[in-house]
N, C-alpha and C positions, 0 to 999 in steps of 0.2 A: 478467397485464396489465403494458406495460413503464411503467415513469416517464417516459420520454425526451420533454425539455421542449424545444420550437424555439425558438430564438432572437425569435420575434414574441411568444409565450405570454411567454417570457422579458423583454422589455422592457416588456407591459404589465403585467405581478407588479407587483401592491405590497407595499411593508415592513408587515410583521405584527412587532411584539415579542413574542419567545419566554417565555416564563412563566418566571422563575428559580425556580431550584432543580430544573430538570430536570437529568438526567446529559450525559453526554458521549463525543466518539470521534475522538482527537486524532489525526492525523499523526505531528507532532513529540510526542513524548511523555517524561515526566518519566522516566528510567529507576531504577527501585527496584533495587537491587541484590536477585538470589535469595538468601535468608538459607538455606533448607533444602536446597536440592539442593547437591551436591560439583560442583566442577569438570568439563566434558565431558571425556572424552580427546581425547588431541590427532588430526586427521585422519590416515586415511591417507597416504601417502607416493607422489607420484605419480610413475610409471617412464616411458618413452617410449613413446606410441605412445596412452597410456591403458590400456593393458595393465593396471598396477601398478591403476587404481581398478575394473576387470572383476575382478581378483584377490582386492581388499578386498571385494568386495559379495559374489563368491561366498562367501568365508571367513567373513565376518561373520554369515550366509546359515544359514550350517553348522554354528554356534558358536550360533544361537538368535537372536542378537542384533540380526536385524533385524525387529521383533514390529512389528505395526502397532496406536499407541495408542488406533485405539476399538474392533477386534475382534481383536487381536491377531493378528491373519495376517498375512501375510510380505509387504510392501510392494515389494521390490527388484526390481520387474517395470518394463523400460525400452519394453518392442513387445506393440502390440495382437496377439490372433488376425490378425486381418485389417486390414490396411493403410489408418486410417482414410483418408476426403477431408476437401475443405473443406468438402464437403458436411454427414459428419457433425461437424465443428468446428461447423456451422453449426446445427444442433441440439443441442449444448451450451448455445452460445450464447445460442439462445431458450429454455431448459429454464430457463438462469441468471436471466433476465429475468423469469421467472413469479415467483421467488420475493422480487423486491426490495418487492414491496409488504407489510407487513405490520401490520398496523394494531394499534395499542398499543405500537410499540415507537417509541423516540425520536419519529421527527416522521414516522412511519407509513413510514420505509423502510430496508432492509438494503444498501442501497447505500454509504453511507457507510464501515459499518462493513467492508464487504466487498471495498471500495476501500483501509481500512487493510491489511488483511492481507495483499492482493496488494503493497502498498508495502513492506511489513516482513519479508515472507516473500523480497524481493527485495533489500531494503537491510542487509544484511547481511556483502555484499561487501566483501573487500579486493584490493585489482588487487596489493600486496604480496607473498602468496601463493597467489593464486587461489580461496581457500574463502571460502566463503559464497554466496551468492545464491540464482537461484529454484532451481537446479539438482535439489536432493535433498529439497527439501521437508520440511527438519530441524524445523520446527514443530512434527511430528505427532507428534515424540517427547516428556514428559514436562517434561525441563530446560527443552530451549529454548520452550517453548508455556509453561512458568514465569517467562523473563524480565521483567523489569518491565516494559520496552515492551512487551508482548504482552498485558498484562492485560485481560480482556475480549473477546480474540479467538476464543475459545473459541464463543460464538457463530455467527461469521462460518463456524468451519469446521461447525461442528454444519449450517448450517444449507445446506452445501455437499454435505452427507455421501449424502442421496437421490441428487441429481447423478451421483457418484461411482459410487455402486451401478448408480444408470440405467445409464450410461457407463464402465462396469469397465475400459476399456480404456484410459481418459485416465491421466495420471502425474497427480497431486496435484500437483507443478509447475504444467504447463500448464494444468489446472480452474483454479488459484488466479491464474491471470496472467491469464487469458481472463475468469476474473470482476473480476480488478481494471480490464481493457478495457472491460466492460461498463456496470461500473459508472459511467465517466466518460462514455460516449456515452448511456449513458442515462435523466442526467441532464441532459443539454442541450452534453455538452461535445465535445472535438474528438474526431475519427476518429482511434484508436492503433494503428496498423500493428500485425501480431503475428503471430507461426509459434510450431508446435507443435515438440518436440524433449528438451524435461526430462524426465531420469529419477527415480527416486525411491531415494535410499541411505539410508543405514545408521546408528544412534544416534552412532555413535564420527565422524559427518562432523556434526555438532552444531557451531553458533559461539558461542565463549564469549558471554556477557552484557558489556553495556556497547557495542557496534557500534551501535546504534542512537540517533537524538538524544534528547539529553537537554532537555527544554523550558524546564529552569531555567537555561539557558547561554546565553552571547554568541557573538559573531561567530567569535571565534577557533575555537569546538566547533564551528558549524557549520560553517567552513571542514575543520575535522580529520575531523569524520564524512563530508561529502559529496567530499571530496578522497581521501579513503579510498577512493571509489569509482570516482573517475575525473572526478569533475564541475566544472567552474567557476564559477566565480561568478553568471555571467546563468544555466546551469542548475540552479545551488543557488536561485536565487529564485524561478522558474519550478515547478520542484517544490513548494516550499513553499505555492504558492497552490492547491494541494489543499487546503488548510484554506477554501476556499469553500466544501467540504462536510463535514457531520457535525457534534460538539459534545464536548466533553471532561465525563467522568463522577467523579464525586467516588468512587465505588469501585473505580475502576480506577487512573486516573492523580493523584487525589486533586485537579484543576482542577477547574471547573466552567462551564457551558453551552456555546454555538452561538458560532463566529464571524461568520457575517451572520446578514442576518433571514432569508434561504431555506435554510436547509441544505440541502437535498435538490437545490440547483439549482446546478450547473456553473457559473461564472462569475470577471469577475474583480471581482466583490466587494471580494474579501478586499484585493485593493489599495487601493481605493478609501473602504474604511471606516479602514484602518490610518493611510494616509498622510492622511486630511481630515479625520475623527471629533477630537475632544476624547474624551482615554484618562485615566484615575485608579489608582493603587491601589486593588486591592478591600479594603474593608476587614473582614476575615473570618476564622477563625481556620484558614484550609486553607492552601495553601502560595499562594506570591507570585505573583498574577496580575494584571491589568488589566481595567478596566472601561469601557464606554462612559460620559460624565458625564449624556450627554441621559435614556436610557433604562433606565441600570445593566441589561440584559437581554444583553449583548452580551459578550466575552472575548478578550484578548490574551493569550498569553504571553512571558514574557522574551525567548524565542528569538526571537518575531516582531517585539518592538521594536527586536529587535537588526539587523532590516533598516533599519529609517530612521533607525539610529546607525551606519550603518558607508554611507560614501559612495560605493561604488562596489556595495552590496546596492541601497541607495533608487533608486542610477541607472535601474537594472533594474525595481525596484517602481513611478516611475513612467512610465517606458514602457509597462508593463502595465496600469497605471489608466487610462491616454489610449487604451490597443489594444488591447480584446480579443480581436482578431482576431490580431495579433503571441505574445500569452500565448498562445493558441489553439496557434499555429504550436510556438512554444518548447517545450510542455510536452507536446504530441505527441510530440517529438522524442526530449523529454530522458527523458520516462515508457517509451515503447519501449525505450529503451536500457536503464532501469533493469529493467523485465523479463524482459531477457535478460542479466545480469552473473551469470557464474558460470558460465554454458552456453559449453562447449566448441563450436566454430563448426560443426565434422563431424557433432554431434546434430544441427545442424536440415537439415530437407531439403527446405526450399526457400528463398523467398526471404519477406519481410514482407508479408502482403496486409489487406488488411482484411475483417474479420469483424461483421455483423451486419447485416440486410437493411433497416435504417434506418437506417444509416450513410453518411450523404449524397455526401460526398466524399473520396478522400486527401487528404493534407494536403501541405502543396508539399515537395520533398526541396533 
């Protein structure tokens, strides 16, 4: 049964206060340094043509060392038997959808959480030297599925993993982008353009810890992490209002609860609570967060105040509290792109279309 809330359901919602002391499933996320695991090695070496990384995957291949982390089989497979369509993209799609409802878990859905991991499985990028992104789907190994940003995701792919089997022919790339698309349209939010094309490499194409935000930071990191990938300012804010869904969990990211009152529901909330809410210190012995003052049920992080202290982030933040419609557009845009950094352009073989048979409209170009 999918979630996907219309904008009418959506407007008539009323604010529920969420129960404290529930956990949480941040975005931006505190990064814990991995204290046990050593160093990745460093990537392959790319040669002309992509030659040099077909080279690395067969060798890596042959050396063992491409083990896949929940049955240990050889992951580095880039082409189905048979030449999926959108057709079957399009039952992916819905297979993904059956499983966001799950009653007992946060606020009874896996979306949120399956929303982060498409983001972090993605944000990883640096346009610097081209490693990281959705591309190889280095999550599935060990290290990186230990980084402190990741904590807790272990879920999102457990619960990806049937899918996977269903669908043996998808790369864990593309499952993981296509569920993070899912997740935003079928919560109420805009249509995400999306092609298939990711392949799936090898432990040693791993990106070190620390690429990802840090939620204890200011303007300056987010400018350094999301500039890393290519984005500016209006799309570093646009992205960030993801945190309209899900909630941050005290043993994961060591925060604590919901950013609005609907988690489960696409929206731009999150602007509209940040920038006109009365915000407090929590006063708690967990790390340095924000509080709503009305309802203490509510949560900021430093990162996110760090938007309506820096005055060309708030410019952006309240455009999007005045236009839902305008964030809608923005975070279409900037999310699409962010699900394809990393992906050499020759992988994909078509063009961006939209996937899901209630997915009302493209969104303008």
């Amino acid at each position: 049964m999918s979630l996907r809330i219309t904008p009418v359901l959506r407007n008539v919602a009323t604010r529920r206060v969420v129960v404290a002391g529930r956990a949480a499933t941040p975005l931006l996320r505190r990064g814990f340094a991995d204290q046990a695991a050593p160093p990745p090695p460093p990537p392959p070496k790319k040669e002309g043509g992509g030659n040099g990384l077909l080279l690395a995957l067969g060798a890596a291949a042959a050396a063992g060392a491409a083990y896949y982390f929940y049955n240990q089989e050889s992951s580095a497979k880039s082409t189905a038997p048979v030449e999926p369509t959108k057709a079957d993209y399009e039952k992916v799609y819905n297979a993904i959808t059956d499983i966001f409802d799950k009653e007992g878990y946060d606020d009874g859905s896996l979306a949120p959480i399956i929303l982060r991991l498409a983001w972090h499985a993605s944000g990883t990028y640096d346009k610097a030297d081209g490693t990281g992104g959705s591309n190889h789907a280095t999550m599935r190994f060990p290290n990186e599925a230990g980084h402190g940003g990741n904590a807790g995701l272990g879920v999102a792919r457990d619960a990806l993993e049937p899918i996977k089997k269903q669908f043996p022919w998808i790369s864990y790339g593309d499952l993981w982008t296509l569920a993070g698309v899912a997740a935003i349209q079928e919560t109420g939010g805009p249509v995400i353009l999306w092609r298939p094309g990711r392949i799936d490499g090898v432990e040693a194409q791993q990106t070190p810890d620390g690429r990802l935000p840090d939620a204890a930071q200011g303007q300056s990191h987010i400018r350094d992490i999301f500039g890393r990938m290519g984005f500016n300012d209006q799309e570093m804010v646009a992205l960030i209002g993801a945190h309209a869904l899900g909630r941050c969990h005290t043993d994961r990211s060591g925060y604590e609860g919901p950013w609005t009152f609907s988690p489960v529901t696409f929206s731009n909330e999150f602007y509209n609570l940040l920038l006109n809410d009365a915000w407090q210190w929590k006063k708690w012995k967990g790390p340095a967060q924000y509080e709503d003052k009305k309802t203490k049920s509510l949560m900021m992080l430093p990162a996110d105040m760090a938007i309506v202290q820096d005055k060309e982030f708030k410019k952006w933040a309240q455009v999007y509290a005045k236009d839902e419609q305008k964030f809608f557009d923005d975070f279409s845009k900037a999310f699409a792109t962010l699900l394809e950094l990393g992906v050499p352009k020759d992988q994909f073989k078509s063009e961006p279309y939209k996937v899901g048979q209630e997915a009302e409209a493209a969104p303008a170009k």
